[in-house]
C-alpha positions in Angstrom: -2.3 0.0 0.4 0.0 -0.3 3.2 2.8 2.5 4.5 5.3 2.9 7.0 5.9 6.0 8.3 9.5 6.2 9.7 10.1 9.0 11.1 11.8 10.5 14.9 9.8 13.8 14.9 6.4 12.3 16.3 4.5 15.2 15.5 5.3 15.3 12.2 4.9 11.7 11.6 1.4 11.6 13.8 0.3 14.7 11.3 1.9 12.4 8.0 0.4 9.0 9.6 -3.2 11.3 9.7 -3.8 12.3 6.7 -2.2 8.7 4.5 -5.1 7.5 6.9 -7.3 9.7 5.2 -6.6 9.2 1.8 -7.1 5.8 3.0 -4.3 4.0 3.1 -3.6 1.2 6.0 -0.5 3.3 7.9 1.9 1.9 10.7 4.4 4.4 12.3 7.9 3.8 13.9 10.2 6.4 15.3 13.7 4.8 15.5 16.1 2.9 12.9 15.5 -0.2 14.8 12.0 -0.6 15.1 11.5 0.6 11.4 14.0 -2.4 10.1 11.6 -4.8 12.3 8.6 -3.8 10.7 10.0 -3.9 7.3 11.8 -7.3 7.4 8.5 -8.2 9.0 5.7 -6.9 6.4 5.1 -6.3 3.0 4.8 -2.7 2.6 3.5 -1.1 -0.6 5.7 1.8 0.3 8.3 2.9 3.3 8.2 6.5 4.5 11.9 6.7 5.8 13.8 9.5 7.9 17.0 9.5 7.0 18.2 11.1 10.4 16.9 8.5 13.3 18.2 7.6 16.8 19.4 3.9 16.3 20.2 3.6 13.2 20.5 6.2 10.2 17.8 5.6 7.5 20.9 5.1 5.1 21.8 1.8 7.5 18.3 1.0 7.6 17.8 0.1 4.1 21.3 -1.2 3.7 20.2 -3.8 6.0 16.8 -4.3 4.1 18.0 -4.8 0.9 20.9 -7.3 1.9 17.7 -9.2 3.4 16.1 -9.4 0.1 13.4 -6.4 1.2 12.2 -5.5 -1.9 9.5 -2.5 -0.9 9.9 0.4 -2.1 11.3 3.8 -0.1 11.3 7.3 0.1 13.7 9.1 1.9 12.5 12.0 3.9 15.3 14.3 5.2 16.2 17.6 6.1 19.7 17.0 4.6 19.4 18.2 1.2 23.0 18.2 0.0 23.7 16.5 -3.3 26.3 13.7 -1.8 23.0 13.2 0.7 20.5 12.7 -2.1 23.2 10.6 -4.2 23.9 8.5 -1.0 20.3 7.6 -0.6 19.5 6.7 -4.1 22.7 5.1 -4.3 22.2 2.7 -0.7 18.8 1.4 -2.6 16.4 4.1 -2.0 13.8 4.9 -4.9 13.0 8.3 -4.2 14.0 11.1 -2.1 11.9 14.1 -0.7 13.6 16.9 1.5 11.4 18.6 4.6 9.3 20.8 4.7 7.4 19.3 1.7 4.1 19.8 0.6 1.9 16.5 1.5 0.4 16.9 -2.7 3.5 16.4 -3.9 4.3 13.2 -1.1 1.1 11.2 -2.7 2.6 12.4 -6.0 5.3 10.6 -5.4 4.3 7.6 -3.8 1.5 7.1 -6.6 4.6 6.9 -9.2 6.3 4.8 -6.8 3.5 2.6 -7.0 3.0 2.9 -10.6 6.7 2.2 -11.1 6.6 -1.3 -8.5 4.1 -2.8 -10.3 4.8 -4.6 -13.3 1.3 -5.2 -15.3 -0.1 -2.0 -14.3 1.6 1.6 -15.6 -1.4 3.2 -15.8 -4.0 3.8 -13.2 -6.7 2.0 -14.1 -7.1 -1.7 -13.2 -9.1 -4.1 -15.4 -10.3 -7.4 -14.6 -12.7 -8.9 -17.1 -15.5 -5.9 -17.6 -14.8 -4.2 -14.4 -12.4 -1.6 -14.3 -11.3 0.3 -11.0 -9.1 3.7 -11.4 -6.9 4.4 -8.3 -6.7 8.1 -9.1 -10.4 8.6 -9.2 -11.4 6.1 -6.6 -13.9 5.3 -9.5 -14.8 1.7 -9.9 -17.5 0.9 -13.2 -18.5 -2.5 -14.5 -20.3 -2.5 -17.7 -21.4 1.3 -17.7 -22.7 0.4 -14.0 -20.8 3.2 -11.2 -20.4 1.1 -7.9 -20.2 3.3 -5.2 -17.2 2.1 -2.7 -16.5 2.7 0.9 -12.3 3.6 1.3 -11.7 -0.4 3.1 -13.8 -2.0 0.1 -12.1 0.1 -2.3 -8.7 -0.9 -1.0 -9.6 -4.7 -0.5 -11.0 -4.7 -4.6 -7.7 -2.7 -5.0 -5.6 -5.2 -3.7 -7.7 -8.2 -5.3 -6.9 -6.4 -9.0 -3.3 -5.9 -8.4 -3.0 -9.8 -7.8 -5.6 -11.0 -10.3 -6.0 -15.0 -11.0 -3.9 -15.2 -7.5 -5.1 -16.6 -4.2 -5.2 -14.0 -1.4 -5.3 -15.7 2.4 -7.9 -14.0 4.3 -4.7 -13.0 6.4 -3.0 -11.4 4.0 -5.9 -9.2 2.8 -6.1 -8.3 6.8 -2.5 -7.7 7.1 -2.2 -5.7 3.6 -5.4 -3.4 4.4 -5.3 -2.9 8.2 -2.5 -1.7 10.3 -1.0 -3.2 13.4 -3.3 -1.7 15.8 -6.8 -2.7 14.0 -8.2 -4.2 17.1 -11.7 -4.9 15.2 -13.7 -8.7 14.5 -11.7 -11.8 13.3 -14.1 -12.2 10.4 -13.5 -8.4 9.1 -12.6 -9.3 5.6 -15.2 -12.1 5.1 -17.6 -8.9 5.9 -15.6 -7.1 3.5 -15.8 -9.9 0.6 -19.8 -10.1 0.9 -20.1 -6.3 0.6 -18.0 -6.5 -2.4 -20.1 -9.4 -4.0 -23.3 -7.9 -3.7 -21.7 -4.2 -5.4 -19.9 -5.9 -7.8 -21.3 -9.8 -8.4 -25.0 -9.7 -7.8 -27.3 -9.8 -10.9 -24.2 -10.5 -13.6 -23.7 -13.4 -15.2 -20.3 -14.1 -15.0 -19.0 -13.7 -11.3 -15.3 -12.1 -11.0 -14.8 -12.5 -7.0 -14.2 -16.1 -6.3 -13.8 -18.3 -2.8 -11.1 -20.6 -3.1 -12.4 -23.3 -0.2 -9.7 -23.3 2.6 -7.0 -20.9 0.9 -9.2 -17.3 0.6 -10.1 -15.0 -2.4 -9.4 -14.2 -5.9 -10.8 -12.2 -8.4 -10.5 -13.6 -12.0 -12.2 -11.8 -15.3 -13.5 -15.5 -16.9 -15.1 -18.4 -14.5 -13.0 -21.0 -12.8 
């Protein structure tokens, strides 16, 4: 899952941008109005952190702008400003959610996991299925036929990402630019790497193979053969 953190107070975004890392999520940070309507006219977030209060360009503006691009991600406003007419403003300009600082970071990924559960339209509840594997984003528990596979966080995001978009076709670019953030400076072939690990954890010795290379286009992960 991919976030951007938008947010002026660079400490407090460095200490937000931290721990999303941790929970391992791919995380991008911006700390103006401008930059962070770049970045989100420019790509597909799962979820946009946004300050309403940035030098620039208000967060309200930024998402006006968004929105009347057709941006479609996502956002929670983050504000000091916790006023009614604030709250009614932001929900009102296109925002989904709206959290008022100081916060405590549970309740954030609280609300960013309903966000998430709420943007996806096949998948209300937090378990992913594909054929006989099943993959719960709560637990970070992945099980195929009563087998646990143990996952690191990247191959936990990339199967993630596969079962989200099941029977698609994912580019090898777009898995890069979905998982890792702007400033992964790491090998060109990172999610071929990615894809073998995943194979051997979650294809080798079955039968029926779920994770599938689609010559010239990338991956997909489908429950019956192709």
């Amino acid at each position: 899952m991919r976030i951007l953190v938008a947010e002026d107070e660079r400490e407090l975004n460095s200490i937000i941008a931290k721990r999303l890392a941790d929970e391992d999520y791919a995380v991008d940070s911006v700390f103006d109005g401008k930059n962070a309507l770049e970045y989100m006219l420019t790509t597909s977030y799962d979820i946009v952190l946004l300050d309403v209060m940035m030098p620039g360009m208000d967060g309200f503006e930024v998402l006006k702008r968004y929105r009347a691009e057709g941006g479609t991600s996502p956002v929670l406003f983050l504000t000091a400003r916790d006023a009614v007419s604030d709250r009614v403003r932001g929900l009102d300009s296109g925002g989904d959610d709206y959290l008022v600082k100081p916060f405590a970071f549970q309740e954030l990924l609280a609300r960013m996991r309903v966000l998430l559960r709420r943007n996806d339209g096949k998948n209300k509840s937090s378990v992913l299925q594909v054929g006989d594997l099943s993959l719960d984003t709560s637990s970070h528990r992945a099980v195929r036929r009563g087998r646990e596979i143990e996952l690191s966080s990247k191959e936990f995001s990339i199967l993630e990402f596969l079962m989200r978009n099941e029977g698609a076709i994912l580019s090898r670019e777009s898995i890069r630019e979905h998982i890792w953030s702007w400033d992964y400076d790491g090998e060109s072939n990172v999610v071929d790497v990615y894809i073998r690990y995943l194979r051997k954890k979650i294809d080798e010795g079955e039968s029926v193979k779920l994770i599938h290379t689609v010559r010239g286009s990338g991956y997909m992960i489908k429950g019956e053969g192709i």
